[in-house]
C-alpha positions as CSV (number, residue, x, y, z in Angstrom):
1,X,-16.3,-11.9,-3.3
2,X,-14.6,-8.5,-3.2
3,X,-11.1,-8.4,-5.1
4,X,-8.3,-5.5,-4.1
5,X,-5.2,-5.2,-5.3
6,X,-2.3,-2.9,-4.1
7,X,0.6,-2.1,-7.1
8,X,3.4,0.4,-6.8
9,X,3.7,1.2,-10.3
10,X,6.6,3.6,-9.8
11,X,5.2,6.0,-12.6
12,X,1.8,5.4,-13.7
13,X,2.9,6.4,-17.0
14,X,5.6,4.0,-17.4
15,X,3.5,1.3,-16.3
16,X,0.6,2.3,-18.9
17,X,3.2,1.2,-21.5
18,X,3.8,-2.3,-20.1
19,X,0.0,-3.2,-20.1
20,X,-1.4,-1.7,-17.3
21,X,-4.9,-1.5,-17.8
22,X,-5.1,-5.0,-20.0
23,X,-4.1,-6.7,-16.8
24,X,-6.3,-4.6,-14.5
25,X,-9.1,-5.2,-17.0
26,X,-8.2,-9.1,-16.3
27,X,-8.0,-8.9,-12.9
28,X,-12.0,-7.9,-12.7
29,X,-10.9,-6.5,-9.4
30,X,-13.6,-4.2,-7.0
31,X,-10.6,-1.6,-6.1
32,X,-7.0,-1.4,-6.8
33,X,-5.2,1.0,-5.1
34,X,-1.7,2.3,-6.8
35,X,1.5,3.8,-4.8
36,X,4.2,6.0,-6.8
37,X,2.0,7.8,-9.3
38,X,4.8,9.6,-10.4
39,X,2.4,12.4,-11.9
40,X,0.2,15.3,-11.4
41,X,-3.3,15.6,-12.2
42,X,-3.1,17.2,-15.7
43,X,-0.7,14.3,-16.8
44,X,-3.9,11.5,-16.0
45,X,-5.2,11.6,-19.8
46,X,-9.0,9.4,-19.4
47,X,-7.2,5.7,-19.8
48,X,-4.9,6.6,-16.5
49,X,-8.1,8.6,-14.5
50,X,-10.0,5.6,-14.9
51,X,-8.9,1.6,-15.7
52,X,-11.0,-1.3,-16.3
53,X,-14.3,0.2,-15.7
54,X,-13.6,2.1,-12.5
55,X,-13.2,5.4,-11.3
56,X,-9.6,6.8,-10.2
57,X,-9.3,9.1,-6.9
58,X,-5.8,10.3,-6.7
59,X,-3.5,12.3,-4.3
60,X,-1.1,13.9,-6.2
61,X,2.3,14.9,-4.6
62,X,3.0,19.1,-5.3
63,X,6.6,18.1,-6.9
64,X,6.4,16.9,-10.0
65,X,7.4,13.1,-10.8
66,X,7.7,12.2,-6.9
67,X,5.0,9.7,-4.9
68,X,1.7,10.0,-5.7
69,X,-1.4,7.5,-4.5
70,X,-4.7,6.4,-6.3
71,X,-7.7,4.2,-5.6
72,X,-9.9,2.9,-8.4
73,X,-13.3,1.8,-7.9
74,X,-16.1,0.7,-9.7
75,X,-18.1,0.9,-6.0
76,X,-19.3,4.5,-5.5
77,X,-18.0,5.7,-2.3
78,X,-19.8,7.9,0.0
79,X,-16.4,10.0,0.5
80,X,-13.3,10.3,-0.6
81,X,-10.5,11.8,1.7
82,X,-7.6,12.9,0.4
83,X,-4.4,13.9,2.5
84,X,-3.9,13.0,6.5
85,X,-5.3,16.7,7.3
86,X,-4.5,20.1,7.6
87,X,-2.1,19.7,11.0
88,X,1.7,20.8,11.4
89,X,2.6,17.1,11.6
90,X,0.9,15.9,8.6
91,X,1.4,18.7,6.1
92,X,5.0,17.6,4.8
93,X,3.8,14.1,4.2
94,X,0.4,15.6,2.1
95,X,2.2,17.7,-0.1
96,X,4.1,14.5,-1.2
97,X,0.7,13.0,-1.9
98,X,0.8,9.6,0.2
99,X,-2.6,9.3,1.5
100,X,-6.5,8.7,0.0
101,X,-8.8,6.8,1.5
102,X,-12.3,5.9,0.2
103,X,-15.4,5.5,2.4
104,X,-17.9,3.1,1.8
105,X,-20.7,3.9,4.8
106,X,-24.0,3.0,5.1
107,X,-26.2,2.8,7.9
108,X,-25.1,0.2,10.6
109,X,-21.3,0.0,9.1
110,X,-18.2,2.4,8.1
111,X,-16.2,1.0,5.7
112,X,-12.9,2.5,4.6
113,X,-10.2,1.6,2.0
114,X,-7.2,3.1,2.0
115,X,-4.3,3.5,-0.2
116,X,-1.1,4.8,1.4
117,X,2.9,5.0,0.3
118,X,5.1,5.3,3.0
119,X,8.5,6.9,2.9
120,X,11.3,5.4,2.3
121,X,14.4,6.1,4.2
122,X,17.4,4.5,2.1
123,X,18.4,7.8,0.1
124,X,19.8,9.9,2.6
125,X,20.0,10.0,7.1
126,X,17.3,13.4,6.0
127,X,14.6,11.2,4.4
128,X,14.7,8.4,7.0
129,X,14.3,11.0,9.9
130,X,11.5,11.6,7.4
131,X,10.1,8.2,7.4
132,X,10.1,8.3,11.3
133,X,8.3,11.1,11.4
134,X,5.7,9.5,9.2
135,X,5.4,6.5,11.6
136,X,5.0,8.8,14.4
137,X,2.0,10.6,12.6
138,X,0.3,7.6,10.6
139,X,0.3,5.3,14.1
140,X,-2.3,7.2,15.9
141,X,-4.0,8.0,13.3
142,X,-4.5,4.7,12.6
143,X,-5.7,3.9,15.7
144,X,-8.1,7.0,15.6
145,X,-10.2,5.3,13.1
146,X,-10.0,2.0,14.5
147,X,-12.2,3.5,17.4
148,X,-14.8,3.9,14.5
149,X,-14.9,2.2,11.3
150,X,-13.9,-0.8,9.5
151,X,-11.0,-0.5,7.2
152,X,-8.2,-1.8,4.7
153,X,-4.9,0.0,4.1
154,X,-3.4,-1.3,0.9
155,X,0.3,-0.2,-0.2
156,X,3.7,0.2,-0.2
157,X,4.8,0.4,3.5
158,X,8.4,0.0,3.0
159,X,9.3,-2.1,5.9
160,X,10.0,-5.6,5.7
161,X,8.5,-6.7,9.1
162,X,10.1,-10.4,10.1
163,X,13.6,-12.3,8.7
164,X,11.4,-14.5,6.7
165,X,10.7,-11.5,5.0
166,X,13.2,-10.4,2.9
167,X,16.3,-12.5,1.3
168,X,19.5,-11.3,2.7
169,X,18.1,-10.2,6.1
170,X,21.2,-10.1,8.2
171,X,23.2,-7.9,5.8
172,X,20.1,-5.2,5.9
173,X,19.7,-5.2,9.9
174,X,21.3,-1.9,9.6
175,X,19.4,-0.4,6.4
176,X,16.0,1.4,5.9
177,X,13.4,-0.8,5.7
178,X,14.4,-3.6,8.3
179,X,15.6,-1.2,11.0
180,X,14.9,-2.6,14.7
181,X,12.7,0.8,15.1
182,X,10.4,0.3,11.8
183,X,10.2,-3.4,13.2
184,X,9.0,-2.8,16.4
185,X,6.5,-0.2,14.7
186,X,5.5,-2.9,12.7
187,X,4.9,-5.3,15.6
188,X,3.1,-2.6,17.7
189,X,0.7,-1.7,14.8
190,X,0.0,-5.2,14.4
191,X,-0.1,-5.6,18.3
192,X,-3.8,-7.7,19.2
193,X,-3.8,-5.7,22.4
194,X,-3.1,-2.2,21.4
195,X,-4.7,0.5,20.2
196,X,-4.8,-0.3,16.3
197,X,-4.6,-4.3,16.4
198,X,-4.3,-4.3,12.4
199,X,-4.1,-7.6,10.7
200,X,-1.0,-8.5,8.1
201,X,-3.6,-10.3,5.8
202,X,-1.3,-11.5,3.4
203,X,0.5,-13.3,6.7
204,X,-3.1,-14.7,7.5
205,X,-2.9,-16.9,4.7
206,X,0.8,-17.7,4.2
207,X,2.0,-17.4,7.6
208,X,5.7,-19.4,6.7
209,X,6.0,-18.1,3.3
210,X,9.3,-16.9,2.7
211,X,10.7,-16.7,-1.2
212,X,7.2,-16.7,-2.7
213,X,6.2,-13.7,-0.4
214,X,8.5,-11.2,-1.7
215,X,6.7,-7.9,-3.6
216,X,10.0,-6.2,-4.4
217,X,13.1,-6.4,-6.0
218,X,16.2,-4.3,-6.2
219,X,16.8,-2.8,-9.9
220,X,20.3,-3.8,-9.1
221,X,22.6,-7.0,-9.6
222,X,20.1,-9.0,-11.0
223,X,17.9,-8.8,-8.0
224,X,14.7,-9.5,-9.3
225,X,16.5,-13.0,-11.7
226,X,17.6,-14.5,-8.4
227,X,14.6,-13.7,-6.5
228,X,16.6,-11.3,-4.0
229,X,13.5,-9.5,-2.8
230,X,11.6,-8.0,0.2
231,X,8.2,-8.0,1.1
232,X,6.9,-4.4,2.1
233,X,3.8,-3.9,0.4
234,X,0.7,-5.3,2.5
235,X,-3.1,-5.0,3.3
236,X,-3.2,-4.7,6.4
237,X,-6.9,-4.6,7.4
238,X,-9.2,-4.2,11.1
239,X,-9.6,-7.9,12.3
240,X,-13.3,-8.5,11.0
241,X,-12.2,-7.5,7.6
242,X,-9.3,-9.7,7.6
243,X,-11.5,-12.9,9.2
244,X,-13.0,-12.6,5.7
245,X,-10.0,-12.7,3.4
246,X,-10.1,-16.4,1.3
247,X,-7.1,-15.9,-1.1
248,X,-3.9,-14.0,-2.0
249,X,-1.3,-14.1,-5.1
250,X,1.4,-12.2,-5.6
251,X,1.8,-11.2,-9.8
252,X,5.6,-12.2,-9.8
253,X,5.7,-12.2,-13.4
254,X,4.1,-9.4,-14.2
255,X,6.3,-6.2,-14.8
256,X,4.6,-3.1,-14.5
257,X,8.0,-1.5,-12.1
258,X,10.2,-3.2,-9.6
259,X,7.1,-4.3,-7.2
260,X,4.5,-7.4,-8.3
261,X,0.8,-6.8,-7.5
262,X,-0.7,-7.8,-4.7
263,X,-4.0,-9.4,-4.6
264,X,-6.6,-10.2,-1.9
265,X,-10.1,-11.5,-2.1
266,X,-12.4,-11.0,0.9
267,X,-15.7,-12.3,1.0
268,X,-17.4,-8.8,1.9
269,X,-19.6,-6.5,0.2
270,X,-19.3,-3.1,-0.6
């Protein structure tokens, strides 16, 4: 059984204090991929660069205290790719440090995991022309390495795809994060017929979940005490991955920053 877990610790520092690495150390997990690092590379003293036996790969966003993504392993991969690539339409998004992938290939398969943070929009009309831009870039690439390996994107999308998923659904139809445009995205990544036919595996297994599928909560008006939450952070893996995937929790009591842990085991090999 292979065990990832996805956590936007929204400062990796922070969450250190709350009992981080305990709970990663109890997890016994393969990889966990982190979103919001919230720190630069000298800040990562050896209990942040690695956690519960494995091995941190990090890409770290240029400003300081902003994004940030990790993936720790105790697997050795065979390459570690950091950023979306040096292109026009990428570069923005890499100096805020959203993107590392690990590759696991060996002859006869390419294996990927991936650990991405999207943008989120709901700060200003600047940073969700942002986000869109983001959509537009990530989508093909997506779809790029569809054409050739295996893979499992873990992390915090920031999109709440269906009504089911997020409490107060009608009064966000117009607000970041369950626009009609990052919807339809949403449905067209997940689309069997087109070009990227990802898998919501979380979905998989709970496909009517509603209050129990929420991985976020508003730090406002006791959002998290009533259970007023969204679901926007997801594997979202190619469709003979996901055919593999036997369990998944979300940590709702465990309060490491506004999001719970996600959780999948896949019965794979690395």
């Amino acid at each position: 059984m292979f065990r990832l877990v996805s956590l936007n610790l929204n400062g990796i520092r922070s969450a250190s204090t709350k009992g981080l690495a305990p709970w990663a150390e109890s997890m016994a997990a393969d990889c966990m991929g982190v979103q919001e690092l919230k720190a630069q590379a000298a800040d990562l003293t050896p209990n942040l660069s690695t956690m519960a036996g494995m091995s941190g790969h990090f890409h770290h966003a240029e400003k300081k205290g902003y994004s940030g993504v990790g993936l720790y392993t105790r697997h050795e991969p065979s390459d570690v790719i950091v950023g979306l690539g040096e292109r026009d339409t990428t570069r923005e998004f890499d100096a805020e440090g959203r993107y590392v992938e690990l590759r696991f290939d060996k002859p006869g398969r390419k294996l990927s995991i991936i650990s991405c943070y999207f943008p989120s929009g709901s700060s200003s009309e600047e940073r969700q022309e942002a986000k869109f831009r983001f959509l537009e870039v990530i989508h093909p690439h997506l779809a790029a390495m569809r054409g050739e390996r295996e893979y499992i994107l873990i992390g915090d999308v920031n999109i709440a795809h269906h009504e089911k998923d997020l409490k107060n659904w009608k009064g966000n139809l117009k607000n970041s994060g369950f626009l009609p445009e990052e919807r339809a995205w949403m449905t067209k990544l997940l689309d069997p017929s087109g070009g990227t036919q990802l898998v919501d595996v979380y979905r998989t297994l709970h496909p009517e979940a509603t209050d129990t599928s929420y991985t976020w909560w508003s730090n406002r008006g006791q959002a998290r005490a009533k259970n007023v939450g969204w679901r926007i952070d997801y594997h979202l893996a190619t469709p003979g991955l996901a055919a593999t995937a036997r369990a998944a929790h979300i940590y709702k009591e465990t309060w490491f920053s506004d999001h719970a842990p996600l959780t999948v085991d896949y019965e794979m090999r690395i």
